[in-house]
SEKEBA-323159 format. One line per field, with one value per residue (C-alpha): x, z, y; chain. Coordinates in Angstrom, 1 decimal, padded with zeros to 4 digits. Layout:
<atoms>
c1: (X; ...)
c3: (Z; ...)
c2: (Y; ...)
unit: (A; ...)
</atoms>
This chain:
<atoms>
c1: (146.4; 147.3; 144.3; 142.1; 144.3; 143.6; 140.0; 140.0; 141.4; 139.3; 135.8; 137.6; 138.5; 134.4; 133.5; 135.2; 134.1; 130.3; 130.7; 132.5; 129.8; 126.6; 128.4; 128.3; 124.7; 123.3; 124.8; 123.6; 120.6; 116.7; 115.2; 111.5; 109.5; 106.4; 105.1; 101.5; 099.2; 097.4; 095.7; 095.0; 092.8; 091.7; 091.8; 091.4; 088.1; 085.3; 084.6; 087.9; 087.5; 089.2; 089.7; 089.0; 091.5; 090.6; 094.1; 095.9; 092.9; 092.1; 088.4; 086.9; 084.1; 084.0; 081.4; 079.7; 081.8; 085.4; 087.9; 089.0; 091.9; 094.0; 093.4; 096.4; 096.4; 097.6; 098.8; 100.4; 102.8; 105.7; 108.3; 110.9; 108.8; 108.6; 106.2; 105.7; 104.0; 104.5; 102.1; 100.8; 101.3; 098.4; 097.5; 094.5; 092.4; 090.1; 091.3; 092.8; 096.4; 099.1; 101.2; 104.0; 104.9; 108.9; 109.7; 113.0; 114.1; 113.1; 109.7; 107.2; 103.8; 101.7; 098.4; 095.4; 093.2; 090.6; 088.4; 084.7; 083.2; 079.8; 076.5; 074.8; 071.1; 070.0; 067.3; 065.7; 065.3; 066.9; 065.7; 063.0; 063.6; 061.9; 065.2; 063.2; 061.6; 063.1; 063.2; 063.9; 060.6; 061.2; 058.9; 058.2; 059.5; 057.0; 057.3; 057.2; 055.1; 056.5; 054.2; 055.0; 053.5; 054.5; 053.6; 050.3; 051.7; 053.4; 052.7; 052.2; 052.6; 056.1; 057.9; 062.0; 062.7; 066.3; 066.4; 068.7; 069.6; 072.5; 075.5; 075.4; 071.1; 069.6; 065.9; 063.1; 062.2; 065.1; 066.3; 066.2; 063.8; 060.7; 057.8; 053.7; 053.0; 049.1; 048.3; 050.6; 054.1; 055.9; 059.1; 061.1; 064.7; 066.7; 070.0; 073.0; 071.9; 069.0; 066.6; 063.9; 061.5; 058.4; 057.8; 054.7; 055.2; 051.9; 052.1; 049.7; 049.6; 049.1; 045.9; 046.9; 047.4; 044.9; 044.7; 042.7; 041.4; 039.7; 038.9; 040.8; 038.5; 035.6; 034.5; 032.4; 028.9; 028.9; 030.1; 029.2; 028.8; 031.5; 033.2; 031.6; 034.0; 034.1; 033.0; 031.7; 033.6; 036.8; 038.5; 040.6; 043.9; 044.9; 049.0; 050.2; 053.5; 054.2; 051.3; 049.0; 046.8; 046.9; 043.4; 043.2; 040.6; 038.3; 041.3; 043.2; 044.2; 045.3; 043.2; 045.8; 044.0; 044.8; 046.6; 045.2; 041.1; 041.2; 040.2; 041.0; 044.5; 043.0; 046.5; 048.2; 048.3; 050.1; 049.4; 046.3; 044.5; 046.6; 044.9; 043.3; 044.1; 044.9; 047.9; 047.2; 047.2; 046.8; 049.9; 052.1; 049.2; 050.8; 048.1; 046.9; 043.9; 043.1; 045.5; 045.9; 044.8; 046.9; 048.8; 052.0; 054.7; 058.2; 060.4; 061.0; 057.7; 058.1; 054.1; 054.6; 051.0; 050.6; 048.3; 046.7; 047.9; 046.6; 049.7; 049.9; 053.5; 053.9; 052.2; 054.1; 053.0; 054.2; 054.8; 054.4; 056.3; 055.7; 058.5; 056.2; 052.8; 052.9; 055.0; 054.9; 054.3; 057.1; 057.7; 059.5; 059.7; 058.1; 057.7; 055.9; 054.0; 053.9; 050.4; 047.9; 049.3; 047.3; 049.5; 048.9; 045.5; 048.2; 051.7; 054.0; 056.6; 059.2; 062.4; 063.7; 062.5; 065.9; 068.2; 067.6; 064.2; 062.2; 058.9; 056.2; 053.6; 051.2; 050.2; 046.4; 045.8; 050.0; 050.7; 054.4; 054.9; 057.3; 060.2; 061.9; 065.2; 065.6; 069.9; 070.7; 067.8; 067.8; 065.0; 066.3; 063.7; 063.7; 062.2; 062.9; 059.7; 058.9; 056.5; 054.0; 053.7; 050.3; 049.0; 047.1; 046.5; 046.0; 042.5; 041.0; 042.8; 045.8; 048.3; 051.7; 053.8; 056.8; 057.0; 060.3; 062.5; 065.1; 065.4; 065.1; 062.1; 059.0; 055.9; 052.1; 049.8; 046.2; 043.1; 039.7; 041.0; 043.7; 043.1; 046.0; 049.1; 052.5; 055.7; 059.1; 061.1; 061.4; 057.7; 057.5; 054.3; 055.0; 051.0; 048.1; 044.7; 043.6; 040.0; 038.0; 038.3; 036.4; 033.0; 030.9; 032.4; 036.1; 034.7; 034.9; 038.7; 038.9; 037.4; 037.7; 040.6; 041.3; 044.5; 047.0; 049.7; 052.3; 053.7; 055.4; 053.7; 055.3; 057.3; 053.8; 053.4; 050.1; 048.4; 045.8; 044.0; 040.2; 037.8; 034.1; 031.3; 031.4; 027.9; 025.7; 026.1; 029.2; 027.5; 029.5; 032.9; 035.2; 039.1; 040.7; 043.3; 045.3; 047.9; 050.0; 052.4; 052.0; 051.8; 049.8; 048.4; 047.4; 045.6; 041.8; 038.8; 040.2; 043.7; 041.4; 039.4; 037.2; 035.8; 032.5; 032.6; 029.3; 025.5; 023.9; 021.2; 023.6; 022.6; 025.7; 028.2; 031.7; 031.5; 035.2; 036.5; 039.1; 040.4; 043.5; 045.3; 048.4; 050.4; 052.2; 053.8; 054.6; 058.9; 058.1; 056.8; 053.9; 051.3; 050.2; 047.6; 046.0; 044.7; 041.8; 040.0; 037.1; 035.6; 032.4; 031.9; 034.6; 038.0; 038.9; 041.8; 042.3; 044.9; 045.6; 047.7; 047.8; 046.6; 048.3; 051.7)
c3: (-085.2; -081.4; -080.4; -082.0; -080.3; -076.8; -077.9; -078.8; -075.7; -073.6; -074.9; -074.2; -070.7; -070.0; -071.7; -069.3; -066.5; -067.3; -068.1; -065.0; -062.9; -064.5; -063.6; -060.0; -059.6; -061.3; -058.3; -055.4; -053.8; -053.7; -049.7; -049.8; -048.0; -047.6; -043.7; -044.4; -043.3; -045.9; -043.5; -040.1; -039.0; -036.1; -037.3; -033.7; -033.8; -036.0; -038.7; -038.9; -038.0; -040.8; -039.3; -041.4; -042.2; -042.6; -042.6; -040.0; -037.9; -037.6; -036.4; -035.8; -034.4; -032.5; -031.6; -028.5; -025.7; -027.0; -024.7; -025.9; -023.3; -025.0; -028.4; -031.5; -035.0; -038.3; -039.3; -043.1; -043.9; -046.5; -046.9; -045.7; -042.9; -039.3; -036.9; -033.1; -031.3; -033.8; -035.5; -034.2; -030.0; -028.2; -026.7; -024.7; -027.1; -024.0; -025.2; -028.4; -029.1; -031.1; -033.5; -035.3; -038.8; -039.4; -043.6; -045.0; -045.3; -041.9; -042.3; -040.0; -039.3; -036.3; -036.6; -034.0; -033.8; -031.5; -031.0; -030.3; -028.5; -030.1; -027.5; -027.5; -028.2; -026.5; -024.6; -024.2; -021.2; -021.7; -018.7; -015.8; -012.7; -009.6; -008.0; -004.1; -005.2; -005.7; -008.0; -010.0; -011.3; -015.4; -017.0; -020.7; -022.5; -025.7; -027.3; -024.9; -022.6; -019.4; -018.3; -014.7; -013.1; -009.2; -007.0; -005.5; -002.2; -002.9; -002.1; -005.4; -003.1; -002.9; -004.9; -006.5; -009.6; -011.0; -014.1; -017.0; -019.4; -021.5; -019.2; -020.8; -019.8; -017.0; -015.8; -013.7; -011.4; -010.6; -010.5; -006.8; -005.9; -004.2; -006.1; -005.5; -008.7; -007.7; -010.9; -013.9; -013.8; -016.4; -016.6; -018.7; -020.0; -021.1; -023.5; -023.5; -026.6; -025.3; -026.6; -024.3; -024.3; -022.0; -020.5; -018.7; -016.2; -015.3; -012.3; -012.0; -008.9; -009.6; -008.4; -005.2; -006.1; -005.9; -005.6; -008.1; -007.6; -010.1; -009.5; -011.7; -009.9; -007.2; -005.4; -002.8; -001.8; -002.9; -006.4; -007.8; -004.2; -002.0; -002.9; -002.3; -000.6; 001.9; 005.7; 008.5; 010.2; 009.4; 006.3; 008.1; 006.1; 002.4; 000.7; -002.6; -003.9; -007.6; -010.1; -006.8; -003.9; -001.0; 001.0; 005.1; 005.0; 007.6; 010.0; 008.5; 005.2; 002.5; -000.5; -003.8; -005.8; -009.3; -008.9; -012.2; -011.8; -008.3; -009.3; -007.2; -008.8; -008.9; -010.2; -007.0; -003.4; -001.4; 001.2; 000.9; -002.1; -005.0; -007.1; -004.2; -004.7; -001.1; 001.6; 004.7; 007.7; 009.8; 009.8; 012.1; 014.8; 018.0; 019.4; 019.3; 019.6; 016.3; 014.1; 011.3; 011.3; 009.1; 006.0; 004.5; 002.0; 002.2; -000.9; -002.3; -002.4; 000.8; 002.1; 005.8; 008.3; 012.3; 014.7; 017.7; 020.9; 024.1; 026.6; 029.5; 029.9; 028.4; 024.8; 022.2; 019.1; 016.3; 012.8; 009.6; 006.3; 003.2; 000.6; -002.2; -003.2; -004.0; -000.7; 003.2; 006.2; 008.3; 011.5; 011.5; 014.6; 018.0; 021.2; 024.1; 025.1; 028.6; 030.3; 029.5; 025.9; 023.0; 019.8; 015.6; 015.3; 012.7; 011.7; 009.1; 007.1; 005.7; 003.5; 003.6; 005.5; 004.1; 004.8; 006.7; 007.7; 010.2; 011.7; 013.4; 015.5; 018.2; 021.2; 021.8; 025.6; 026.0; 024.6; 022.9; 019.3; 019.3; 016.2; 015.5; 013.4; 010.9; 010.5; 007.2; 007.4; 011.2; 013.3; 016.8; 018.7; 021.7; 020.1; 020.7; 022.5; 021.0; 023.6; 022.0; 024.1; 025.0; 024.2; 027.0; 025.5; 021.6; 020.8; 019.0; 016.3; 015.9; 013.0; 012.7; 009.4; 009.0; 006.6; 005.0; 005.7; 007.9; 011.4; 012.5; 010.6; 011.2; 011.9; 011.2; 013.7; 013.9; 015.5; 016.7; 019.4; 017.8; 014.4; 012.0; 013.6; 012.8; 015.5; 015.6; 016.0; 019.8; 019.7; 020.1; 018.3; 014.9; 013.9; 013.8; 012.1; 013.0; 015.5; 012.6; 010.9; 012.8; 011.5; 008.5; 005.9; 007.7; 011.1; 010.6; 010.5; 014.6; 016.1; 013.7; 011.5; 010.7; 008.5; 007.7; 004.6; 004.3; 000.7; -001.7; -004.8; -007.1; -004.3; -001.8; 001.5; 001.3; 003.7; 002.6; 005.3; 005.9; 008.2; 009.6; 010.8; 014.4; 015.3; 012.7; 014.0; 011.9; 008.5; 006.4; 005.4; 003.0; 001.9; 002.7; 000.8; 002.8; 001.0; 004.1; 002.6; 003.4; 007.3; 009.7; 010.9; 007.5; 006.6; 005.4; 003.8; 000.4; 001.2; 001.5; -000.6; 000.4; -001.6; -000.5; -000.1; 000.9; 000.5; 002.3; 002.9; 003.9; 007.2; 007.0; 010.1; 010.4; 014.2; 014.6; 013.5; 010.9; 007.6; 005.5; 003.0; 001.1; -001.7; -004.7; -006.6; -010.4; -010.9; -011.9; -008.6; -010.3; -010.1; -007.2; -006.7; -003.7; -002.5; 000.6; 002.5; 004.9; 006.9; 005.5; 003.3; 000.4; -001.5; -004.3; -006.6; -007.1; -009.3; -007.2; -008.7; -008.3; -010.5; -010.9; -010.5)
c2: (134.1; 133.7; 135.9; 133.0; 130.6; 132.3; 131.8; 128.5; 127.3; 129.5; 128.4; 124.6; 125.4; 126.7; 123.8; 121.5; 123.1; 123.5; 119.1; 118.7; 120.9; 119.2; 115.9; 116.5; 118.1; 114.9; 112.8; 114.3; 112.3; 113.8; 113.4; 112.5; 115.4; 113.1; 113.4; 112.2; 110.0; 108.1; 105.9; 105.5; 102.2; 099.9; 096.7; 094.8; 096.0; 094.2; 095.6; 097.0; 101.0; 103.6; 106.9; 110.1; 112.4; 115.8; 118.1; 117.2; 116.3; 112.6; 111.4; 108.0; 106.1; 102.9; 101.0; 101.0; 099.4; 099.9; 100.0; 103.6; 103.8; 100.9; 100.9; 099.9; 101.8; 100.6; 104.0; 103.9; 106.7; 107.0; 104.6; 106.2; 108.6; 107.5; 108.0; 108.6; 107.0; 104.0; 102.2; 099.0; 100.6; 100.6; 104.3; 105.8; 107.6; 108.8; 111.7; 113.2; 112.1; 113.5; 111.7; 113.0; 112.2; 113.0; 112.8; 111.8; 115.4; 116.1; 117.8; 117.2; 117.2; 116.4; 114.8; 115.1; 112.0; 111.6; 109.1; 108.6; 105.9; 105.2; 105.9; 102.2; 102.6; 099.5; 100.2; 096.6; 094.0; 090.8; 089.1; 089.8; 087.5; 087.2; 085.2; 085.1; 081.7; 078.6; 078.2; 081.0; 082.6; 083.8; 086.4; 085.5; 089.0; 089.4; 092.8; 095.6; 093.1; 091.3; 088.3; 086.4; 083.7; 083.5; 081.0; 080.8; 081.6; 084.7; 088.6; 090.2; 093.5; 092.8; 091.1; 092.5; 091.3; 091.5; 093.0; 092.5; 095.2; 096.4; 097.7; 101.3; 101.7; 102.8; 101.0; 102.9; 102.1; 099.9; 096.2; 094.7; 097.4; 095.8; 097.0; 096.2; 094.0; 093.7; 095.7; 095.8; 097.7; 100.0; 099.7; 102.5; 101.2; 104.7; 103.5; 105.4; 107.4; 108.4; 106.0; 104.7; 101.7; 101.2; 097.6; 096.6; 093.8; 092.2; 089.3; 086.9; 084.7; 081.0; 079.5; 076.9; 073.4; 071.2; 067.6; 065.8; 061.6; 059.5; 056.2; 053.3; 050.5; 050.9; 048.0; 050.0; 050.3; 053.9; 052.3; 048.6; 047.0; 045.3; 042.2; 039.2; 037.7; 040.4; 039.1; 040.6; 043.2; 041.0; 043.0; 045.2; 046.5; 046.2; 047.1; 047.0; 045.5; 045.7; 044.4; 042.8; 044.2; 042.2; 042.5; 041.1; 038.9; 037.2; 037.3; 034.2; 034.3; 037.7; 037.6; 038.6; 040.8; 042.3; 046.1; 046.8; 046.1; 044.5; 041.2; 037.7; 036.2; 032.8; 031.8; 032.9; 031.0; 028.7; 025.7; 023.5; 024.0; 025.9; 028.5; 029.3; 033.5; 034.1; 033.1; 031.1; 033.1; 029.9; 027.4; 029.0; 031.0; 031.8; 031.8; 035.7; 036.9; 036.8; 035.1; 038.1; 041.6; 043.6; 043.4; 045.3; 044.7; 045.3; 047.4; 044.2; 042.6; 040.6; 040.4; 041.1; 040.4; 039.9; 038.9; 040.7; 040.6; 042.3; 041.5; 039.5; 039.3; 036.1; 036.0; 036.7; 039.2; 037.8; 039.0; 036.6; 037.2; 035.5; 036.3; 035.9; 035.4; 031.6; 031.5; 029.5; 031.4; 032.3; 034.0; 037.1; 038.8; 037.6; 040.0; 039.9; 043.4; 044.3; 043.4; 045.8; 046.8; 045.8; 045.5; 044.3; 046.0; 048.0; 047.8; 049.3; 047.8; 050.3; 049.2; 046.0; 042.3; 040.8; 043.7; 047.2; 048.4; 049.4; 047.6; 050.2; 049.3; 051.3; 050.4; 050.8; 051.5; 053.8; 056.6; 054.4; 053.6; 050.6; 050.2; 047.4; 047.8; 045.1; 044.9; 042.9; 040.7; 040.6; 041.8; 043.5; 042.3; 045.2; 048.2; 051.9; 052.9; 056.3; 058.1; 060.9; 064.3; 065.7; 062.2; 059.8; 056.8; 055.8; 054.8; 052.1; 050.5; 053.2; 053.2; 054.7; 055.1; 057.0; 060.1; 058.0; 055.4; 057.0; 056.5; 059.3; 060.3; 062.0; 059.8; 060.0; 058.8; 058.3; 056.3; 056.6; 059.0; 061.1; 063.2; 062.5; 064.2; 064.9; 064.0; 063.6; 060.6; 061.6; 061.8; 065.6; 066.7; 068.7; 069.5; 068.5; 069.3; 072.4; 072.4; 074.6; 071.4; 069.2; 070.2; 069.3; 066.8; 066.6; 066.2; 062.2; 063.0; 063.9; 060.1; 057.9; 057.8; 054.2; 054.0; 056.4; 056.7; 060.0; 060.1; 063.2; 063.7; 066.0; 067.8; 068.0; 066.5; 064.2; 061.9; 059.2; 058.0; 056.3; 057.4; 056.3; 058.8; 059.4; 060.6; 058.6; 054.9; 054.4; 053.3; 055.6; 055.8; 057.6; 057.9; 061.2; 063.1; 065.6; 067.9; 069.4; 070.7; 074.5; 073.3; 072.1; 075.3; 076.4; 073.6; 074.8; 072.5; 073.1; 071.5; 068.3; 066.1; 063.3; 059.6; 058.7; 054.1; 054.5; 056.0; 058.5; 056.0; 053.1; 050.6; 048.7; 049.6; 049.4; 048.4; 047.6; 050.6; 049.1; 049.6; 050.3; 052.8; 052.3; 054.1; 053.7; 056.6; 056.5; 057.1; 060.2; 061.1; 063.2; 060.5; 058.3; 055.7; 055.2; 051.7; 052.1; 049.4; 050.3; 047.5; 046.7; 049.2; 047.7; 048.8; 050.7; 052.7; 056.0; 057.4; 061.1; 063.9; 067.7; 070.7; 074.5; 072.9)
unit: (A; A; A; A; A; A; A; A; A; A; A; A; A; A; A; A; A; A; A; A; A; A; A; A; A; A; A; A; A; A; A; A; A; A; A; A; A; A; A; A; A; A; A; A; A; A; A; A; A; A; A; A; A; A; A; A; A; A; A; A; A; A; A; A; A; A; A; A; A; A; A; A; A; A; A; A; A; A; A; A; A; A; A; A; A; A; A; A; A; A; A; A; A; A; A; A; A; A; A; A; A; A; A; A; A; A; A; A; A; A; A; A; A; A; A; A; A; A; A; A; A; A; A; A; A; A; A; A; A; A; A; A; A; A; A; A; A; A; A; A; A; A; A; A; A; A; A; A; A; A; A; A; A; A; A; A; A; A; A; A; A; A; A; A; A; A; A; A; A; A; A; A; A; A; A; A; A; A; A; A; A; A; A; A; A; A; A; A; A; A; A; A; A; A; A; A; A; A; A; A; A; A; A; A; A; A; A; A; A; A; A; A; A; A; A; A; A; A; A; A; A; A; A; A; A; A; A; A; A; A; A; A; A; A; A; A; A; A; A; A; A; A; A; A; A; A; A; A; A; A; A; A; A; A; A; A; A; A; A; A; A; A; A; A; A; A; A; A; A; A; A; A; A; A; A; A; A; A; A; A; A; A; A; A; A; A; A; A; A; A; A; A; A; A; A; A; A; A; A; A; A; A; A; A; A; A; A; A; A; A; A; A; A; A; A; A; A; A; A; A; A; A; A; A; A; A; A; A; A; A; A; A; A; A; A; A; A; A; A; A; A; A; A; A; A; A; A; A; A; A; A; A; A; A; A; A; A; A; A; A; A; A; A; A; A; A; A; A; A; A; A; A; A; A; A; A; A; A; A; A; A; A; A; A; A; A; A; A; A; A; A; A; A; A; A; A; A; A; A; A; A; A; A; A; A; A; A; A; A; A; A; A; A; A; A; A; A; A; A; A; A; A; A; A; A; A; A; A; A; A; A; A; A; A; A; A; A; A; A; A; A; A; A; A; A; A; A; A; A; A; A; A; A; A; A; A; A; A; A; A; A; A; A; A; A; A; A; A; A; A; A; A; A; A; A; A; A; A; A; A; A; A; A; A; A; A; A; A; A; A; A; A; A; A; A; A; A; A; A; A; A; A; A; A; A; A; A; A; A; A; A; A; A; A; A; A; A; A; A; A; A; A; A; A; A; A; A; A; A; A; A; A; A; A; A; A; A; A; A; A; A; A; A; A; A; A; A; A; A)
</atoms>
């Protein structure tokens, strides 16, 4: 009995101790051994970027042009694992870098990730510039095909275009290197894969401007016969001013013609006899040799005329203004020439009667232009005497007008004995027409140039001037175009075009030498119409713009 009793209590005591022992295992915590890395992304980047994880090798791709030295991972490991670097850090992945993935429990394992920047494969031009012009010249890219138009000035034999291509391609031959375009050019872009594309650049040189005239109305004896109301030898100048022409006529009055067909505005007039179509040239004569001779209009319509004077030292030359067409005479501006000096057989109005301007006149028998500054509506009646170099004495009938209205602006000059020409405002010569000119159909343009008008049409220098024959008894006449813009010294036949007023077979003579060109150009400046008056020989308009632009 007390050996079973020993027993007993024995197997309780075991019993106890096993319950007690599998109590205390159940307790004790588990540490996670995870020290992966289930993903490792770029999500700056777009699309994002997933790296591939092969072991303990990581490997992605990013596009071409990543920034691979500062790049930031999304890296996802366990919960309860840390990682170094850390996720979300931005690192230089230029080359491989380690990162260490530390579990719960302390195990670890270090990743390798390295990073490849993807080789762009852009091998295309974006943009072919020729940047010497101004402005810019653009090729038109089509395809693998390059077309440039330059203008009709430049050397195709050297021109340097600037190129643009991707950042990671190479071009050969290379942008800003001077290359002879002459014949077509191949261009080879190379991308940073590898990949090449062929370009061939062909240049074509545009053909030189050209001016271009077409009559809007011809009253002419080349064309429908003069006007009837022309007189004899006593027609001399003609200017334009809004929607009317205004024609000298027969020395005493300025016939008001239509701009739009050049017919008589009966409607028009002032003084004795209303509807008369012309202004009185006669009311306030003071005394000049002849009472008008010109004709111009202000930039605000104001119709400006004066008479002739040859100077004694105590005449006066005087110059009229009527503010409007249905306007009195007044007197403007009254000056007495020095003895000898013949003024009015031109003058030239340019900017404003009633505030600033400028009034030119040349003196026939000195080598002086004289301009009179007009001050807010007052005329300064001593004028800066502008003497020309190289220049004797002005010829017959000479005419001055100034390239703009500046004061210090260039001036066109011209007569029977000076070919249009080109000075300062000091009167320093700037060009003239070159002597190969004065043969053939331009010779007329070297004795008797009558009228001259400078004006900028579509960013070209052009002159309109008339001119009679010299050498065949001064019975014909035509309107000259001159485009100067490429300079004096270059000028050549084809920078010129001339407008016949009269036959081949013509007896009529222009025996004083006179007549009268003026301008108007559209807002645009692309479009001008010329106005032209030759003594005798009648008046027309010609609308003038330019080709190859």
């Amino acid at each position: 009995m007390k050996r079973l009793n020993f027993f007993l209590k024995l197997s309780f005591v075991i019993t106890l101790t096993f319950n007690f022992t599998s109590c205390g295992d159940d307790d004790s915590p588990q540490l996670d051994d995870d020290s992966s890395i289930s993903a490792f992304v770029f999500e700056a980047l777009d699309p994002d970027v997933k790296g591939t994880i092969s072991g303990t090798n990581i490997t992605a791709t990013v596009p071409s042009g990543t920034d691979a030295t500062s790049l930031v991972p999304t890296i996802t490991i366990a919960d309860k694992a840390k990682v170094v670097p850390a996720s979300g850090v931005a690192q230089d992945f230029s080359n491989p870098v380690k990162y260490t993935v530390t579990a719960e429990d302390e195990t670890e394992t270090v990743y390798t990730v390295t990073v490849s920047v993807e080789e762009d494969d852009d091998s295309s031009i974006s943009a072919f510039v020729f940047e010497s012009f101004d402005p810019d010249v653009d090729g038109t890219i089509s395809g693998t095909n390059i077309a440039v138009t330059v203008p009709y000035d430049a050397d195709a034999t050297s021109l340097t275009p600037t190129i643009t291509i991707a950042t990671t391609a190479t071009v050969a031959p290379a942008s800003g290197a001077a290359q002879d375009f002459s014949s077509p050019v191949m261009y080879t872009v190379t991308a940073e894969d590898g990949t090449t594309t062929v370009y061939t650049v062909t240049v074509t040189v545009r053909d030189a401007p050209e001016l271009m005239a077409s009559a809007v109305w011809e009253k002419t004896l080349a064309n429908g016969g003069k006007p009837s109301w022309f007189t004899n030898n006593n027609d001399r100048d003609i200017a334009v001013g809004g929607n009317f022409v205004y024609v000298h006529n027969n020395n005493d009055k300025i016939r008001i013609l239509s701009a739009a067909d050049g017919s008589i505005q009966t409607s028009a007039g002032s003084g004795t006899g209303a509807n008369k179509g012309f202004l009185d040239g006669k009311e306030n004569s003071a005394g000049g040799v002849l009472t008008l001779v010109n004709v111009g209009v202000d930039d605000n319509g104001v119709i400006v005329s004066s008479n002739l004077r040859i100077g004694n030292g105590t005449n006066t030359w005087v110059v009229y203004n009527w503010d409007n067409n249905t306007s009195s005479q007044e007197s403007l501006l009254s000056y007495v020439p020095a003895s000898g000096v013949r003024m009015g057989d031109n003058m030239t109005i340019v900017g404003s009667v009633t505030g600033d301007g400028f009034i030119y006149a040349a003196g026939q028998s000195t080598n002086k232009i004289f301009r009179f500054s007009i001050s807010g509506g007052t005329v300064n009646t001593t004028p800066t005497e502008i003497t020309l170099s190289g220049v004797t004495a002005l010829g017959n009938s000479p005419d001055v007008n100034p390239v703009s209205n500046a004061a210090n602006a260039n001036i066109i000059v011209a007569g029977t004995d000076i070919n249009p020409s080109e000075y300062t405002s000091a009167g320093v010569l700037v060009g003239t027409l070159p002597a190969a000119l004065n043969t053939g159909d331009t010779a007329p343009l070297f004795t008797h140039a009558l009228d001259v008008k400078p004006f900028e049409l579509s960013g070209r220098k052009v002159i309109a001037t008339t001119a009679i024959d010299a050498s065949g008894g001064s019975d014909e006449g035509w309107l000259y175009l001159i485009d100067y813009t490429d300079g004096w010294g270059n000028l050549t036949a084809d920078n010129i075009i001339r407008i016949a007023f009269t036959t081949s077979t013509n007896t009529d003579k222009n025996l004083n030498a006179t007549g009268g060109v003026d301008v108007a150009v559209n807002a645009a400046g692309s479009q001008a119409t010329v106005y032209a008056l030759i003594s005798n020989f009648g008046i027309g308009a010609y609308n003038v713009t330019f080709n190859n632009l």
